[in-house]
N, C-alpha and C positions, 0 to 999 in steps of 0.2 A: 504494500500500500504506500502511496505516497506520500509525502507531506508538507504541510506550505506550500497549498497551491492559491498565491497572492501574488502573481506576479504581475507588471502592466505590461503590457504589448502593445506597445501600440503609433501603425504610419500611416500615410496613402500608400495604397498599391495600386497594380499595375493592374485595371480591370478594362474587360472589354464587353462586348456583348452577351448576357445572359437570357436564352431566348426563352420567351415570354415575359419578361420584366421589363426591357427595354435599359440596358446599364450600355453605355459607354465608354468603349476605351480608353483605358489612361494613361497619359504617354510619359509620366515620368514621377517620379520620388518627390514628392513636396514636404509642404509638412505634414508629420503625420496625423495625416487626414484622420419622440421618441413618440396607452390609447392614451394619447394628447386630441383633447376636441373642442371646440369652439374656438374661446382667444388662445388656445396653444395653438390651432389653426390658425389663426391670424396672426402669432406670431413670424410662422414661416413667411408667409405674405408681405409682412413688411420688412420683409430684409431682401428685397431682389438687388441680386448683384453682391450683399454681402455674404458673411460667412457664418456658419454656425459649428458650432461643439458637441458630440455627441460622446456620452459616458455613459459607460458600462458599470452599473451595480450589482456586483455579482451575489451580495447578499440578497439585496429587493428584488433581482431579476426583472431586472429592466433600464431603458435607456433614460437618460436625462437629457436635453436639450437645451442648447444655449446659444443665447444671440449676442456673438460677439463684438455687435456695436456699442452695446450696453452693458451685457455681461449681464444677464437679465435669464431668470430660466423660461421657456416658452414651451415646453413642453414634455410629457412624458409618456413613453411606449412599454408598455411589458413585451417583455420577449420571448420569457423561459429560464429553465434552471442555471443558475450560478454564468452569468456571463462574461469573457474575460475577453477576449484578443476582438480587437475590431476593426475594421475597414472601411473605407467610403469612396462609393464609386466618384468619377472624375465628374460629371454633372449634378453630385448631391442629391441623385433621387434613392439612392440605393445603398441601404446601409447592411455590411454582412457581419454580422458578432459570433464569435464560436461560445455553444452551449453546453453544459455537462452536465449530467448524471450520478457525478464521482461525489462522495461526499467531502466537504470541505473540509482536511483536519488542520487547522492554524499550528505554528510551531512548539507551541504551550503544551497540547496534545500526544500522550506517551503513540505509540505506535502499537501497542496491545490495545488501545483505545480504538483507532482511527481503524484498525484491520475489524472491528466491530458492525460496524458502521456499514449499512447496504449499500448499494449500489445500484440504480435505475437506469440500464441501457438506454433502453427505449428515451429518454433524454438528452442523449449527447447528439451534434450535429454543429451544423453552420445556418444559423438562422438568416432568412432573407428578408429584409423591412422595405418597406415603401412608404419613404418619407413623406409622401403626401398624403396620403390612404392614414398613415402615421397604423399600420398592419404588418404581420409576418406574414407577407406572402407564400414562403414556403421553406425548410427547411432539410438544407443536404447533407448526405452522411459526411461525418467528418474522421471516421475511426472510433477508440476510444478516447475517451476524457480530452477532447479538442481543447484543445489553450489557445496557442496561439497559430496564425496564417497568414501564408500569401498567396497570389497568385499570378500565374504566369505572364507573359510579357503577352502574349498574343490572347490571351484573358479566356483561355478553355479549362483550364485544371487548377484547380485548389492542392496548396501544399500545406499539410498540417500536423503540427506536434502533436503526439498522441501522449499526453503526460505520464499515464499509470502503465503504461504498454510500451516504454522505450523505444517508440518506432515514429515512423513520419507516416499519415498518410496523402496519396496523389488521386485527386478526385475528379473529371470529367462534370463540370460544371453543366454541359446541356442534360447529359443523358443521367446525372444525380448519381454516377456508376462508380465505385471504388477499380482505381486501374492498378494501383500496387500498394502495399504497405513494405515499409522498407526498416530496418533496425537501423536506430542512429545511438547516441548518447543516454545514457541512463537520465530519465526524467527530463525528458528534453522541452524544453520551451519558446527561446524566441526564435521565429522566423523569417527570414529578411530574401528576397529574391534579387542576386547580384544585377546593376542596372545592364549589360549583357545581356541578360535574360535566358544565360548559357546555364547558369546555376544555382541553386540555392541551397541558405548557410540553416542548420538546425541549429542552439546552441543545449548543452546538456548539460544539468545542471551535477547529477551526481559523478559523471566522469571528468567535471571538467574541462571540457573540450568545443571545438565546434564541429560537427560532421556537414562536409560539403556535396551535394549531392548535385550529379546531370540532370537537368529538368526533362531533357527529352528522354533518357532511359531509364533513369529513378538511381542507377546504381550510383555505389559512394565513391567519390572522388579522393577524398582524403578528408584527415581529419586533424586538426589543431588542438593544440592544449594548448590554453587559455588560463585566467585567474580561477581561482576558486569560484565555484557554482555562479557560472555565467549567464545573465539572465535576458539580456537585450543587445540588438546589435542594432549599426548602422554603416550605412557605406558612403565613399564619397559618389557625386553624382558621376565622375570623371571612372570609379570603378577601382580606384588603385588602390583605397584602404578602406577596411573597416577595423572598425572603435565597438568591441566588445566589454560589457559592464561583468564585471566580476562581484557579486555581492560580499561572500564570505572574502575575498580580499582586500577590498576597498581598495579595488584597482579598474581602471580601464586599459585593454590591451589594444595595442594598435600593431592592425595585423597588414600585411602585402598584400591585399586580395588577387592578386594574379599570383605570386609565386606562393601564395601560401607559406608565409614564414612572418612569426613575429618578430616584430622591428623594436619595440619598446612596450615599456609599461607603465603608464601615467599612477601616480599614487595620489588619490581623494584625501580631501580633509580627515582629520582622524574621526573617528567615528561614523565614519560613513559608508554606508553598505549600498555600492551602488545599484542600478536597477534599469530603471526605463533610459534611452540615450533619444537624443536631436540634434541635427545637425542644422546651423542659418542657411537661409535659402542661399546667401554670398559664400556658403561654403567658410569663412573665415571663424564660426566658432562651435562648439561642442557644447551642447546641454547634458547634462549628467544628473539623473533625480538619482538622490543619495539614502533611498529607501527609508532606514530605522533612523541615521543620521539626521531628518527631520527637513534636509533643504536641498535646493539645486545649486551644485555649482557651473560655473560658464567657464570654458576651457580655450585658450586662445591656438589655433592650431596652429597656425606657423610658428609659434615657440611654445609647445606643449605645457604652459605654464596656466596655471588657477589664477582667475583675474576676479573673480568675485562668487563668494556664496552667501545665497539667503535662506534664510529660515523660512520652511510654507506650510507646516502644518505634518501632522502624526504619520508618518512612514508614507511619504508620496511613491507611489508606483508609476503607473504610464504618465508620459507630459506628451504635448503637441505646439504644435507653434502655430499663427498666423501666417497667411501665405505672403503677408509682407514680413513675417521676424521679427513685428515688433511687440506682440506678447506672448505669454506663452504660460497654459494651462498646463496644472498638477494636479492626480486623481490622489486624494489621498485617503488610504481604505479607512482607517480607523477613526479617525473624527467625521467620515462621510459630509468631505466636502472638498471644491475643487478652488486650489486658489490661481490668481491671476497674476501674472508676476512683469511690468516691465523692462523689456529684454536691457534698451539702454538702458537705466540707473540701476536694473535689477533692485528692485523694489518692487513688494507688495500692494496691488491694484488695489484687491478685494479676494474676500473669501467667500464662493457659494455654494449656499447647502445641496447635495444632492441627493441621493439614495442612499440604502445601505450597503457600504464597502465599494467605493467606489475605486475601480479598478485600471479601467483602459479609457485611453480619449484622442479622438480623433476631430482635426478641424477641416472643414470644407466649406466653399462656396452654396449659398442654399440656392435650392432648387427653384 
C-alpha cells in the first residue's frame, strides 16, 4: 500500500482533439495550465479573453474555480473521488483531472493502518469536464490509482502514473482503450511529456529516480536517479533541461534532458521539502513550492542561485503561473486554501478559501 498520496501535479499539456468533446490542440508548455450554476455561470462569462484557475480538492472531490482578474472564486464542479493531477485543454473548455479509488493514507498513518483501508476500482480514471456544461462529461480508464498525467504531442494517448501499481499507464484517448501498462519507478508520480514529444519522464518517488519512456512504443529509455522521492518535474521549452523536485532532499536536480545525465543539484532553503516546480514563461526563473517548508522559493537560472522565498501557507503542493508570469497560484492541502503570490516582489496577493485538501492547479485562458 502506499503512502502520502499529497502530491501537486500540476501544467498545461499538450492536448488535441478528443472526439466528441471538441478539445483543441495545444501547441506548447505554458503555465501550468468547476456543478457551478447561475453567477458561477456568469462568472465564466465575464472573463472572455481572460484567464481562470482551476483546483483540485482531493479531499471534497471537486474542482474550485477562479477568476484570475480578481482572484475571486466563480465557481465549483464535483468531479469524483480524491482528485489530484490536472490538465486544461488549450481553449479552456476542457478540463481533464485524474480520479482515485485508493484510499488516502497521509504520512501520520502507520502502514498496518493504511493496508486496512478498501479500495474502490471502479473509481479511479481520468475524468473529462466541460467547462461550460460546468459537467463530467465522461471518464477514461487511467490504470490504477491515477495521480498524475500527460499527454501526447499529437493529443491521442494519455500517459499516467499508476501510484499503488508502480507502473505508467498509455491510454488511447478516442477509443477510452488501455494500449500498454508499463513498470516505471516504485510509487511513481509526476509526469511531464518532453517538449519533443519523443518522450516522457515518470518521476518515482520510492526508487528515487526518473524513468524515461518512448511515447511511441511505451518501452523504457533509461532511467535517472535523482534526489530523494522526487515529486514534480519540469522542462525547458528549448528541451535541454529539466529541474526535478526532490522532496525528502530538499533539492532540485537539474538534469540534461537529451543526454540524460545530471548536471547539478540546487539545495532549497533549509527546511524545505520540495514538491510542485514552474518554470516563467521568459524561461529566466524557476518556481519551486517547498511542500512542508511552508513557501515558494524563485530560483534565478542563469546563476542557479535563490533570489527570494515567501511564506504561503501549510504545505503548498501544485502552483501554476499566469500566462503573463506575473502571479502565481499555491494549492495548499492543509489549511485548504490557495494563495496568490506576486511573481515581481514575491509577495503575498491574497489567500483563497477553496475545498478540502487542495491539491493540483492549473491556469488557463476561459472559455
Amino acid at each position: 500500500m502506499t503512502h502520502d498520496h499529497t502530491r501537486p501535479n500540476i501544467r498545461v499539456a499538450l492536448l488535441a482533439l478528443l472526439a466528441g468533446f471538441g478539445l483543441a490542440a495545444c501547441g506548447g508548455d505554458g503555465a501550468r495550465r468547476s456543478d457551478g450554476a447561475g453567477d458561477a455561470a456568469a462568472g465564466v462569462s465575464e472573463t472572455p479573453g481572460g484567464e481562470l484557475a482551476y483546483v483540485t480538492n482531493e479531499g471534497s472531490g471537486e474542482l474550485t474555480i477562479i477568476d484570475t482578474s480578481n482572484d475571486s472564486v466563480v465557481g465549483t464542479i464535483p468531479v469524483g473521488t480524491r482528485p489530484r493531477g490536472i490538465r486544461l485543454s488549450e481553449d479552456g473548455r476542457t478540463v481533464f483531472v485524474a480520479l482515485s479509488g485508493s484510499p488516502r493514507c497521509p504520512p501520520t498513518m502507520p502502514d498496518e493502518e493504511c493496508e486496512k483501508l478498501k479500495a474502490d476500482k471502479s473509481k479511479d480514471g481520468i475524468g473529462v469536464i466541460d467547462v461550460t456544461t460546468r459537467k463530467v462529461t465522461k471518464v477514461l480508464p487511467g490504470g490504477s490509482d491515477p495521480e498524475a498525467f500527460d499527454i501526447s504531442k499529437d493529443g491521442t494517448r494519455l500517459f499516467v502514473s499508476n501510484e499503488d501499481a508502480d507502473s505508467a499507464t498509455i491510454v488511447d484517448i478516442e477509443s477510452g482503450k488501455i494500449l500498454r501498462t508499463v513498470a516505471v519507478g516504485r510509487e511513481p508520480e509526476g509526469v511531464e511529456l518532453h517538449p519533443s514529444g519523443e518522450t516522457v519522464w515518470v518521476t518515482g518517488e520510492t526508487d528515487h529516480d526518473v524513468t524515461v519512456l518512448d511515447t511511441e512504443s511505451g518501452k523504457v529509455i533509461t532511467r535517472i536517479s535523482v534526489g530523494e522521492r522526487p515529486r514534480d518535474l519540469v522542462f525547458t521549452d528549448d528541451g535541454s533541461r529539466a529541474y526535478v523536485t526532490g522532496e525528502n532532499a530538499g533539492t532540485v536536480t537539474v538534469v540534461d534532458a537529451k543526454a540524460h545525465k545530471v548536471l547539478k543539484t540546487l539545495t532549497m532553503p533549509e527546511g524545505s521539502r520540495p514538491m510542485g516546480v514552474e518554470l516563467s514563461p521568459d524561461q529566466t526563473r524557476l518556481y519551486v513550492a517547498n511542500g512542508r517548508g511552508g513557501s515558494v522559493s524563485v530560483v534565478d537560472v542563469a546563476t542557479d542561485s535563490i533570489l527570494a522565498s515567501v511564506d504561503v501557507g501549510v504545505r503548498p503542493w501544485g502552483i501554476a503561473l499566469t500566462g503573463d508570469g506575473r502571479k502565481l497560484y499555491t494549492a495548499n492541502g492543509p489549511s485548504n486554501d490557495v494563495t496568490v503570490v506576486d511573481t515581481e516582489s514575491m509577495k503575498v496577493l491574497k489567500k483563497i478559501p477553496a475545498g478540502e485538501l487542495p491539491w493540483g492547479v492549473v491556469v488557463g485562458r476561459a472559455p
